[in-house]
VOPAGU-2260 file (C-alpha; in pm, 1 decimal, decimal comma):
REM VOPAGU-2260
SITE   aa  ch    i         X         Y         Z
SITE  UNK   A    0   -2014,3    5132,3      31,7
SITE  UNK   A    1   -2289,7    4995,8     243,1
SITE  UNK   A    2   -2180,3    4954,4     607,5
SITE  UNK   A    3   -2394,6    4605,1     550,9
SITE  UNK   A    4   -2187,0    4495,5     238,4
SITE  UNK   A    5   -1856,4    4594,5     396,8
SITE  UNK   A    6   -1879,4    4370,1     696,1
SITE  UNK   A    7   -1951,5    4101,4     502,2
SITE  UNK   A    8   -1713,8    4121,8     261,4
SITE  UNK   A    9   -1480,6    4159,9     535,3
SITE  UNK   A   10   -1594,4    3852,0     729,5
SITE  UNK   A   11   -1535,1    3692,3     393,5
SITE  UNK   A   12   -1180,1    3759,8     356,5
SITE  UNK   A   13   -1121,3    3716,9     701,4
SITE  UNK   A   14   -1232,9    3369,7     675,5
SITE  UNK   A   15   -1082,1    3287,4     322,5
SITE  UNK   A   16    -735,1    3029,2     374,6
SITE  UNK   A   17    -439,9    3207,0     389,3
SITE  UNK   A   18    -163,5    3119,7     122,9
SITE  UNK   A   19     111,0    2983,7     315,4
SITE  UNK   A   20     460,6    2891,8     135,7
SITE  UNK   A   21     660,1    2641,6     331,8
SITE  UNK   A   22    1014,8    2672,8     236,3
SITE  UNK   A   23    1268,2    2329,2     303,1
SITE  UNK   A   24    1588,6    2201,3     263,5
SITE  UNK   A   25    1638,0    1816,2     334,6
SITE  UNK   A   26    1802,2    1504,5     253,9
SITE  UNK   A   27    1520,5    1239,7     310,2
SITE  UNK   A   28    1213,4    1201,1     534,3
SITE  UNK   A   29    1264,9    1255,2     886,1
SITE  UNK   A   30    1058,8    1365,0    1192,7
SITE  UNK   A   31    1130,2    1736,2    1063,9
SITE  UNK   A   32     931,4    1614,9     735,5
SITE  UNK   A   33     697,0    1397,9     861,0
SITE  UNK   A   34     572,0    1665,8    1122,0
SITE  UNK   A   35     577,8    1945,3     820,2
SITE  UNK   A   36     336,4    1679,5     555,1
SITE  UNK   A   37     104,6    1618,6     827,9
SITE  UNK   A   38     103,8    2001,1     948,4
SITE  UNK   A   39      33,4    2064,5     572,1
SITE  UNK   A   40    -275,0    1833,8     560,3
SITE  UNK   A   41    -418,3    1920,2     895,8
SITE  UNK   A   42    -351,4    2327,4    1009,3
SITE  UNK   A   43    -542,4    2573,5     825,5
SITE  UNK   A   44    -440,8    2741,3     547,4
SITE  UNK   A   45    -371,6    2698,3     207,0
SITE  UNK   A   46     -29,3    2526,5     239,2
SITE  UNK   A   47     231,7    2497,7     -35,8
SITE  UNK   A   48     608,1    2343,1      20,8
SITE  UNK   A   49     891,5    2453,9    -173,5
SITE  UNK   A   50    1156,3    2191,6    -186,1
SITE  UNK   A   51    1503,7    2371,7    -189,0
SITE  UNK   A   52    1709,3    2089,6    -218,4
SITE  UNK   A   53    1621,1    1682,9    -157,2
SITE  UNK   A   54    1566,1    1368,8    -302,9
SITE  UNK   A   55    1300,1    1267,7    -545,3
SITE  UNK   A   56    1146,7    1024,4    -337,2
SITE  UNK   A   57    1097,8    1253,0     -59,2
SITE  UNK   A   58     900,7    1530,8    -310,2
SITE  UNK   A   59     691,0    1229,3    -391,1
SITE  UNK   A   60     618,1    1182,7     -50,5
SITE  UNK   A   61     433,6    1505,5      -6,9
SITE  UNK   A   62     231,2    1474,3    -357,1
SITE  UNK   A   63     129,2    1119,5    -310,9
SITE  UNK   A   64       7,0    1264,2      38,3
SITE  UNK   A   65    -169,3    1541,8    -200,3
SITE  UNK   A   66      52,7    1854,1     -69,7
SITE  UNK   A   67     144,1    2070,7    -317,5
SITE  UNK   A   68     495,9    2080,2    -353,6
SITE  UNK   A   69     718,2    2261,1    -619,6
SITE  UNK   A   70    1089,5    2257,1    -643,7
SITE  UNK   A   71    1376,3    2531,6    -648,0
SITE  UNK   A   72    1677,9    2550,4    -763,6
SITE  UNK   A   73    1792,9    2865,4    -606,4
SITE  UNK   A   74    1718,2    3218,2    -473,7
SITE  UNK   A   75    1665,0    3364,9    -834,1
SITE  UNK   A   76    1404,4    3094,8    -883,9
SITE  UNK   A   77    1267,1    3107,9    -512,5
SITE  UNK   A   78    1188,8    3522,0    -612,1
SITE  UNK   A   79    1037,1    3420,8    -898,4
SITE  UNK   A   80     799,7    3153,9    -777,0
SITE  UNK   A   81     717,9    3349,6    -494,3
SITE  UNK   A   82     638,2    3671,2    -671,8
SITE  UNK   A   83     424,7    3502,1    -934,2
SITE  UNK   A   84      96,4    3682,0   -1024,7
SITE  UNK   A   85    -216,2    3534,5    -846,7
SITE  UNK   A   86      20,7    3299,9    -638,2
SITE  UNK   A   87     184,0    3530,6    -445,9
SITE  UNK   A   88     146,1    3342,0     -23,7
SITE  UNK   A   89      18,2    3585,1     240,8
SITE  UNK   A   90     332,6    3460,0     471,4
SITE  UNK   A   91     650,3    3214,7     460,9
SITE  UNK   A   92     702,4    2958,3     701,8
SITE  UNK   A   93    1076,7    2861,3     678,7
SITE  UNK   A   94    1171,1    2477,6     796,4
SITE  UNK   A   95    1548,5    2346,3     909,9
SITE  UNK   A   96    1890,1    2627,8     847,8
SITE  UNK   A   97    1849,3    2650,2     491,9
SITE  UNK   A   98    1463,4    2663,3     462,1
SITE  UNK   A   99    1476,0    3022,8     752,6
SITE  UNK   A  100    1768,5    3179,1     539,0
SITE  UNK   A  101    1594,5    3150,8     215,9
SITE  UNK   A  102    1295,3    3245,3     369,2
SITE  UNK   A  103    1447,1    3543,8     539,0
SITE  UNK   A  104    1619,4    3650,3     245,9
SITE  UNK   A  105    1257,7    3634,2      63,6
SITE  UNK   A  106    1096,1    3836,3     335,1
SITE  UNK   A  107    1360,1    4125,3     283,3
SITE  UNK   A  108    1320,6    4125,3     -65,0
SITE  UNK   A  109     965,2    4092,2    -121,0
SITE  UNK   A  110     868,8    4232,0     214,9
SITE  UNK   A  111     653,0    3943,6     312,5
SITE  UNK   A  112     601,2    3830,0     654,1
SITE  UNK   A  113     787,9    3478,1     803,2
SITE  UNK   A  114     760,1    3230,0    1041,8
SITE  UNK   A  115    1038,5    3027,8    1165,9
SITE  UNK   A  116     950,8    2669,7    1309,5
SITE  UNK   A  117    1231,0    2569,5    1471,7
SITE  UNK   A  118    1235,4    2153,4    1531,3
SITE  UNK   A  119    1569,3    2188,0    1751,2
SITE  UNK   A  120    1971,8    2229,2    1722,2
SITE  UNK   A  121    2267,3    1937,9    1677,7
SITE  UNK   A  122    2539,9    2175,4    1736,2
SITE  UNK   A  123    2820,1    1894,8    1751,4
SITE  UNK   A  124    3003,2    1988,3    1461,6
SITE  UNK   A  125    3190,1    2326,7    1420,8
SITE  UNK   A  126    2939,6    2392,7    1095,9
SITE  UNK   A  127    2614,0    2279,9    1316,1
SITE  UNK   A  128    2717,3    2530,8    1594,8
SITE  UNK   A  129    2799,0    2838,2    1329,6
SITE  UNK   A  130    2445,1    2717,3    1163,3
SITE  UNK   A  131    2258,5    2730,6    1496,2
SITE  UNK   A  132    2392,4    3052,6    1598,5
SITE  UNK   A  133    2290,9    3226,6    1234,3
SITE  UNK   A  134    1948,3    3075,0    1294,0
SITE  UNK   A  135    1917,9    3248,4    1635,5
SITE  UNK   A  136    2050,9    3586,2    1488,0
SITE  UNK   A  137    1835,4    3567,1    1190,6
SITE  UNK   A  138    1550,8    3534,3    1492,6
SITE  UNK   A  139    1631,4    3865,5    1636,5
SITE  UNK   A  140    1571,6    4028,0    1300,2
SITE  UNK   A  141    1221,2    4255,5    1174,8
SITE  UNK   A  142    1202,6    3971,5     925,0
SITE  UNK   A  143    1099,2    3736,8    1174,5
SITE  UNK   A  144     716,3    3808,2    1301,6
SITE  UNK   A  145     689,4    3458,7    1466,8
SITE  UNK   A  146     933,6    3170,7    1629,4
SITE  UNK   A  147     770,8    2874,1    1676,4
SITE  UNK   A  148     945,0    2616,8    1863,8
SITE  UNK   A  149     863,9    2234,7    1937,5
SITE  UNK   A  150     954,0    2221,2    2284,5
SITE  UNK   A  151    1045,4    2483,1    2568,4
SITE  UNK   A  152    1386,1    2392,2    2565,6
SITE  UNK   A  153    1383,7    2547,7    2249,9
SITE  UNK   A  154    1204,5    2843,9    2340,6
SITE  UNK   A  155    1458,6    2878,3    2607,4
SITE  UNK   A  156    1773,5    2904,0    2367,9
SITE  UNK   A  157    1606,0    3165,5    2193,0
SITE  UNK   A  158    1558,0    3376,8    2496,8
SITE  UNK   A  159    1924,9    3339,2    2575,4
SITE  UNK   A  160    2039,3    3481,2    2260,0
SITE  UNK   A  161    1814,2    3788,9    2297,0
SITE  UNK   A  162    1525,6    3690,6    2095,2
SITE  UNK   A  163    1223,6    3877,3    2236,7
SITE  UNK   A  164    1011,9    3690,4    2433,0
SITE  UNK   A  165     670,2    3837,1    2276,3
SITE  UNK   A  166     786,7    3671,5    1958,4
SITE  UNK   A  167     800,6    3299,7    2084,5
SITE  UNK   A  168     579,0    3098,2    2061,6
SITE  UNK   A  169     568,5    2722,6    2204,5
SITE  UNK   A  170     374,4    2456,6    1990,2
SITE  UNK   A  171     433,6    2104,5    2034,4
SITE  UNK   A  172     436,2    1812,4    1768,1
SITE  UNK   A  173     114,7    1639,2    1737,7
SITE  UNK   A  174     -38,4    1373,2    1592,7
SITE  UNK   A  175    -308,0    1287,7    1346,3
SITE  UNK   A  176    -618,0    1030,2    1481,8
SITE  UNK   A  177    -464,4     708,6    1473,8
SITE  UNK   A  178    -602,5     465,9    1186,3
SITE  UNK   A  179    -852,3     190,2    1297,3
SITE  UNK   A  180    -622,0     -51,2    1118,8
SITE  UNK   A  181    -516,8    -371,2    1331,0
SITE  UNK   A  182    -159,1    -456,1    1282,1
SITE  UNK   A  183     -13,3    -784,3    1261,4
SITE  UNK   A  184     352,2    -853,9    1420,8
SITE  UNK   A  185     595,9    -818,1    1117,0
SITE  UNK   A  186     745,2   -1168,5     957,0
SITE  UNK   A  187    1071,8   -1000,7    1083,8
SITE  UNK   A  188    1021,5    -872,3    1403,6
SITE  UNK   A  189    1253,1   -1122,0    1650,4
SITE  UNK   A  190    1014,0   -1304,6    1920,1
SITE  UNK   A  191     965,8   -1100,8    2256,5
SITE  UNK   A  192    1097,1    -968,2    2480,8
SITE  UNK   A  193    1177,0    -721,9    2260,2
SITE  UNK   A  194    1317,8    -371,5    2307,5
SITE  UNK   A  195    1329,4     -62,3    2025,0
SITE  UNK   A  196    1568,8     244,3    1898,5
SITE  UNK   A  197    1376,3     412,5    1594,9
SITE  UNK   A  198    1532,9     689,5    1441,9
SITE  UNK   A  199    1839,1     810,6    1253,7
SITE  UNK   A  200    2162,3     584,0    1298,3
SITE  UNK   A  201    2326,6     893,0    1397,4
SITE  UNK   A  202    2538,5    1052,5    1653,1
SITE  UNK   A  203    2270,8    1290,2    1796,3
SITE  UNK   A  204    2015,3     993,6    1877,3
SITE  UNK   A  205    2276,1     772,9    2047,9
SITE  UNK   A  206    2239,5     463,7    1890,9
SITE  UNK   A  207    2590,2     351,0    2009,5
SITE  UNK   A  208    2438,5     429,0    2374,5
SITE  UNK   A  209    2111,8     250,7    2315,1
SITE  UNK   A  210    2330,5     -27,2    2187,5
SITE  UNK   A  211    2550,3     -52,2    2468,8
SITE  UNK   A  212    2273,4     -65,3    2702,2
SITE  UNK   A  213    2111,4    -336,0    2515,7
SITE  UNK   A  214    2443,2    -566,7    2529,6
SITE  UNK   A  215    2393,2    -522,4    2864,5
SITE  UNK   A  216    2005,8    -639,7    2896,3
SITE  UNK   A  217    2055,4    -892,7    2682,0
SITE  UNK   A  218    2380,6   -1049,6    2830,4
SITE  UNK   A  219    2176,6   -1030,7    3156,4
SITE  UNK   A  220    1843,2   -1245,3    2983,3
SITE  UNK   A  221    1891,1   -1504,2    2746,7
SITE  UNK   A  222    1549,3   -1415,8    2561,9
SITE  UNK   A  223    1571,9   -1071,8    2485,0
SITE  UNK   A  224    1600,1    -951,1    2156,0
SITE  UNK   A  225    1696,4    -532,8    2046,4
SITE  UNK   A  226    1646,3    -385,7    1765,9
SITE  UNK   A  227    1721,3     -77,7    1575,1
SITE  UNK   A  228    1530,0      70,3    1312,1
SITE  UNK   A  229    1660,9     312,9    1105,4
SITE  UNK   A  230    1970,6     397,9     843,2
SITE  UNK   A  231    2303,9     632,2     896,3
SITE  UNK   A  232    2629,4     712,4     930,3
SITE  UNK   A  233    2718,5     487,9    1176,1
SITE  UNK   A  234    2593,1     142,6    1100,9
SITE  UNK   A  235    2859,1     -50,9    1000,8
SITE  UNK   A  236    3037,2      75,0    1338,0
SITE  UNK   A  237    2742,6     -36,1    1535,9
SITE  UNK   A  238    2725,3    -369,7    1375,3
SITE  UNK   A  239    3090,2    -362,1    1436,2
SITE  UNK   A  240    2986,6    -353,2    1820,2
SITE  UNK   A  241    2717,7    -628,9    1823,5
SITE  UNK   A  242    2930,4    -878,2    1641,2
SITE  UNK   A  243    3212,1    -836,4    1908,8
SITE  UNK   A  244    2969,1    -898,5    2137,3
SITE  UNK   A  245    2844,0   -1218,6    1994,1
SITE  UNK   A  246    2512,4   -1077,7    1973,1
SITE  UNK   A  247    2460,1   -1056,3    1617,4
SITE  UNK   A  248    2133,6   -1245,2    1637,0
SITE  UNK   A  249    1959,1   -1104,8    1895,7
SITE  UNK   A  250    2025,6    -729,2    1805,2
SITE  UNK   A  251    1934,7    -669,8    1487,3
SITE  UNK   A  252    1960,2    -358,1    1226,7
SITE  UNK   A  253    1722,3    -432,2     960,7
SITE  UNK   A  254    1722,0     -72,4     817,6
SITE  UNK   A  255    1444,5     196,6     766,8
SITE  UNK   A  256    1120,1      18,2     744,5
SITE  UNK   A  257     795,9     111,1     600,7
SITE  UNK   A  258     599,3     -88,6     792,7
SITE  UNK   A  259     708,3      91,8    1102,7
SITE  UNK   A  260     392,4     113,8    1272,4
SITE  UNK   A  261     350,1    -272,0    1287,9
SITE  UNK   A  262     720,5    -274,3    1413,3
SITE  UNK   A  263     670,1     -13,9    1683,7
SITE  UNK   A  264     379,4    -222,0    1830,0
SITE  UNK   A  265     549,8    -560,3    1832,2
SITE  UNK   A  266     783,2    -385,9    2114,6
SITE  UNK   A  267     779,3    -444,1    2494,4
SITE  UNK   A  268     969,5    -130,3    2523,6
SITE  UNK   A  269    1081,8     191,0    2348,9
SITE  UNK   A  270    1402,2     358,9    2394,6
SITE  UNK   A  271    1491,9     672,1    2276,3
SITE  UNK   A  272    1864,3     735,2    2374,8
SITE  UNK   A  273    1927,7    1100,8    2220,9
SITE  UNK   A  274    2190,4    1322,3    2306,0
SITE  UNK   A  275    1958,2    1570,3    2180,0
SITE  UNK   A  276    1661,0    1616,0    2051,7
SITE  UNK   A  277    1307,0    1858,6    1979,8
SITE  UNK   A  278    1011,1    1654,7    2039,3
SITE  UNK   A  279    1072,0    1345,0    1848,8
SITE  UNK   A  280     748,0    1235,8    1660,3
SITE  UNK   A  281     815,7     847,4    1757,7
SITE  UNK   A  282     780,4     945,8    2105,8
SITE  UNK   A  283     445,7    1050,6    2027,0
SITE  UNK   A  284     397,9     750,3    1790,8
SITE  UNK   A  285     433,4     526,0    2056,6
SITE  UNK   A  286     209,7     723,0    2318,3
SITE  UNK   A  287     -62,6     636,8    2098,9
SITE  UNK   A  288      55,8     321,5    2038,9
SITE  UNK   A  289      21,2     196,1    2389,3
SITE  UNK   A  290     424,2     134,2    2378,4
SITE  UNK   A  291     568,3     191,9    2735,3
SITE  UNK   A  292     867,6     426,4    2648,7
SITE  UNK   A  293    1222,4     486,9    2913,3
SITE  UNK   A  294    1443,3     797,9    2720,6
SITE  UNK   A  295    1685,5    1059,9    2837,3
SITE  UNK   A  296    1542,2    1353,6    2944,5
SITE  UNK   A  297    1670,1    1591,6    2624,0
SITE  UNK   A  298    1525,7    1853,5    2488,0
SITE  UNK   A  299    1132,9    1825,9    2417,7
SITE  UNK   A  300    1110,3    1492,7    2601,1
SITE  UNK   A  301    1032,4    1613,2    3003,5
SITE  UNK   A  302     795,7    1858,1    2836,7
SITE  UNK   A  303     585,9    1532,2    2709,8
SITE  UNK   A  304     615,2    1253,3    2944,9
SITE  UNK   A  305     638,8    1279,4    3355,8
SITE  UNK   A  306     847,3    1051,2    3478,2
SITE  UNK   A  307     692,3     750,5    3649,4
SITE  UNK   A  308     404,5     886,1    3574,0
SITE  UNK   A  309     316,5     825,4    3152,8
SITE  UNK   A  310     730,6     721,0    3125,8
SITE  UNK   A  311    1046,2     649,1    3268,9
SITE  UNK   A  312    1354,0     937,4    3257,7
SITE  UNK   A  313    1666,0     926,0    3321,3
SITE  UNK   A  314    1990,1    1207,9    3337,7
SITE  UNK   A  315    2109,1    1271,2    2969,1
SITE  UNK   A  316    2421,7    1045,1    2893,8
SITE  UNK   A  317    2330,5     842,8    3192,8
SITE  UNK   A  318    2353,3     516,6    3066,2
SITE  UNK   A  319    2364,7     293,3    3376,2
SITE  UNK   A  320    2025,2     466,3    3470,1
SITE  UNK   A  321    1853,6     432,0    3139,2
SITE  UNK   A  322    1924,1      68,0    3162,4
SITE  UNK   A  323    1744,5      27,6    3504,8
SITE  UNK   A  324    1470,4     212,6    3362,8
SITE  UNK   A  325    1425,8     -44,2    3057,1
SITE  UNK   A  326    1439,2    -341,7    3299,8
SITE  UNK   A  327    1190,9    -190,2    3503,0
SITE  UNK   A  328     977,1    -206,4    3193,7
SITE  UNK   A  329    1049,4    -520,6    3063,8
SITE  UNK   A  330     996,2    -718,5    3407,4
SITE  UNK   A  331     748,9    -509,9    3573,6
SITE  UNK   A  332     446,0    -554,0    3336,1
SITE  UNK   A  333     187,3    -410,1    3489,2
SITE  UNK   A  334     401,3     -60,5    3541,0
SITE  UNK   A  335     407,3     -64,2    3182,4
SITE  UNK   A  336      58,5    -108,4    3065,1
SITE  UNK   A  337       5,0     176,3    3362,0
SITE  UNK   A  338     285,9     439,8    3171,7
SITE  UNK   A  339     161,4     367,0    2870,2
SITE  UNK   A  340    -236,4     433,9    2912,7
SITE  UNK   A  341    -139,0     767,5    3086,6
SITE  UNK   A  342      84,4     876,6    2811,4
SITE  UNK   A  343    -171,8     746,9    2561,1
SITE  UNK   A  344    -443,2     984,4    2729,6
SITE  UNK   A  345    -169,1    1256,7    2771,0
SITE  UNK   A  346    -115,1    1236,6    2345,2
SITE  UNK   A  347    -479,6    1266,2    2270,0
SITE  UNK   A  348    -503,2    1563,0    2512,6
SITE  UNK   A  349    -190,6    1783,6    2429,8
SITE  UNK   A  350     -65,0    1625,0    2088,9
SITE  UNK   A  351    -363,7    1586,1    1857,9
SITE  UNK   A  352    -308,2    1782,6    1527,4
SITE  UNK   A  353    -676,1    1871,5    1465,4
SITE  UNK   A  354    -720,8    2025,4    1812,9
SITE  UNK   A  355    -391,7    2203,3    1756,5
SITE  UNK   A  356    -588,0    2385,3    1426,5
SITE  UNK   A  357    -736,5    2673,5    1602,7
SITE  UNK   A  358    -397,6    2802,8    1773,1
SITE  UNK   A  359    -177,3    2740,6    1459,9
SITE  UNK   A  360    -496,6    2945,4    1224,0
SITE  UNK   A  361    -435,4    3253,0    1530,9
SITE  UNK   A  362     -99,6    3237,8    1526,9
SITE  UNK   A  363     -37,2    3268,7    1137,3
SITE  UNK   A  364    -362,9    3530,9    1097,9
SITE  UNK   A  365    -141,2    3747,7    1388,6
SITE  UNK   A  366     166,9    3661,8    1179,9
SITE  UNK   A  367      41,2    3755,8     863,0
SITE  UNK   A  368    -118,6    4062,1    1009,4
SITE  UNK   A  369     138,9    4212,4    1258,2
């Protein structure tokens, strides 16, 4: 072959999209699914998901978003898809427990390369810690070229259990450019001062703490209002706790909302009360926002915001602190519009999605290659 011809063919197939097969397990549409869509629509590559197991409405998600997106109803049918002529992927990027065992099992049988992102661990139940430690031994394995975690913290736990260091690989959530869309205060939204939890009413993201500290604000101020946006297990015991309290109209749970960037900017304050947590994509939301933000410093979170300097932090679990922080917010103003143009600089700089592009096409080229 001409030396001439070669390179160029070469360059060509170096530069053609790699086919990469994004394998999840889910019940609805979370930060976990929100960061993989956007990932999906923004990181290079030829990106298809296949849905393991999950509702229809999330599936529709991803098509209406223009994702490709096929479903599977087991391993037999994952093999099958995957080993299809002409749409074989050049890699496997498996999402959540169930999306790196499936995807592990598919890289031993069809010896293809995979990618674990790992979004973080809620090891309170006995089945969450036996999951979490099988995802960190299925890390350790040959099957595993790359680990990509969402926040150091992450990274760390992986080092503990032994998984090599060379295979770790720290990539943060980002975010796409924000829309130049002007956003009214929803009908809803109770009148200011008003303070935020967004997120999953469940144990993990402390809504029971965020609610405890906002008894507190509000018994101290007549005029502020709390809110909590979001569905889960434990609603009906939280609403249990505000209608003790007398509050029932000034802390409200008006469920998942789809208008929740007009919602996020009608707040004085965010607060994101986790017990744990990876980087959580409304943190970032309200970074670019302009949304001053207090939170626990779990997981991801002291990797994003410096405290006093783009946010406030308190000690996990430290409730008593967290609520100092939010007052601070809510009654020193100009702190707040000071925290919240740092972290909304800080966003564009370390947690923009396109600028992310380059390191995510490297990292799955070395992936696919290695």
């Amino acid at each position: 072959m001409d030396s001439t011809l070669g390179e160029r063919l070469s360059a060509r197939h170096q530069d053609a999209p790699l086919r990469i097969a994004h394998l999840l397990g889910s019940g609805g549409f979370y930060g976990l699914e929100r960061m993989l869509l956007e990932h999906c629509q923004y990181a290079p590559g030829q990106h298809r998901v296949i849905l393991l197991g999950g509702p229809e409405s999330l599936a529709q998600r991803f098509r209406e978003a223009g994702v490709d997106l096929t479903r599977c109803g087991g391993l037999g049918s994952l093999l099958r898809q995957l080993g299809q002529s002409g749409a074989r992927p050049a890699l496997l990027n498996g999402h959540g427990f169930k999306g790196l065992v499936y995807g592990w099992l598919g890289a031993l049988l069809l010896g293809l390369p995979l990618v674990a992102t790992q979004h973080g661990f809620t090891p309170r139940s006995r089945k969450q810690r036996f999951y979490a430690w099988l995802s960190l031994q299925l890390c350790r394995t040959a099957q595993v070229r790359t680990v990509v975690c969402v926040a150091t913290s992450i990274a760390c736990l992986h080092r503990q259990a032994g998984v090599r260091a060379g295979k770790l690989q720290v990539l943060p959530n980002g975010l796409p450019p924000a829309p130049a869309v002007t956003y009214l205060r929803p009908p809803g939204a109770p009148a200011a001062p008003l303070i935020g939890f967004v997120g999953r009413l469940s144990a993990e993201k402390g809504p029971d703490l965020f609610v405890e500290l906002a008894i507190e604000l509000c018994c101290r101020d007549p005029r502020l209002h709390a809110v909590l946006l979001g569905e889960g297990p434990l609603r009906d015991e939280l609403q249990e706790i505000i209608d003790a309290a007398g509050l029932h109209e000034r802390i409200l749970l008006p469920g998942y909302r789809t208008d929740l960037p007009a919602w996020l900017r009608a707040l004085d304050a965010l607060v994101i009360s986790s017990r744990s947590e990876g980087t959580p994509m409304v943190l970032l939301e309200a970074m670019q926002a302009g949304v001053p933000v207090a939170a626990f410093a779990v997981g991801g979170i002291p990797d994003v915001l410096d405290h006093e300097a783009s946010g406030l932090l308190s000690p996990p679990g430290e409730v008593g602190d967290l609520t100092r922080q939010v007052a601070r917010l809510l009654f020193d103003k100009p702190l707040g519009r000071a925290l919240s143009e740092r972290a909304r600089l800080a966003q564009q700089r370390h947690h923009h999605l396109p600028a992310q592009a380059e390191r995510w096409r490297q990292l799955y080229r070395n992936a696919a290659g290695g």
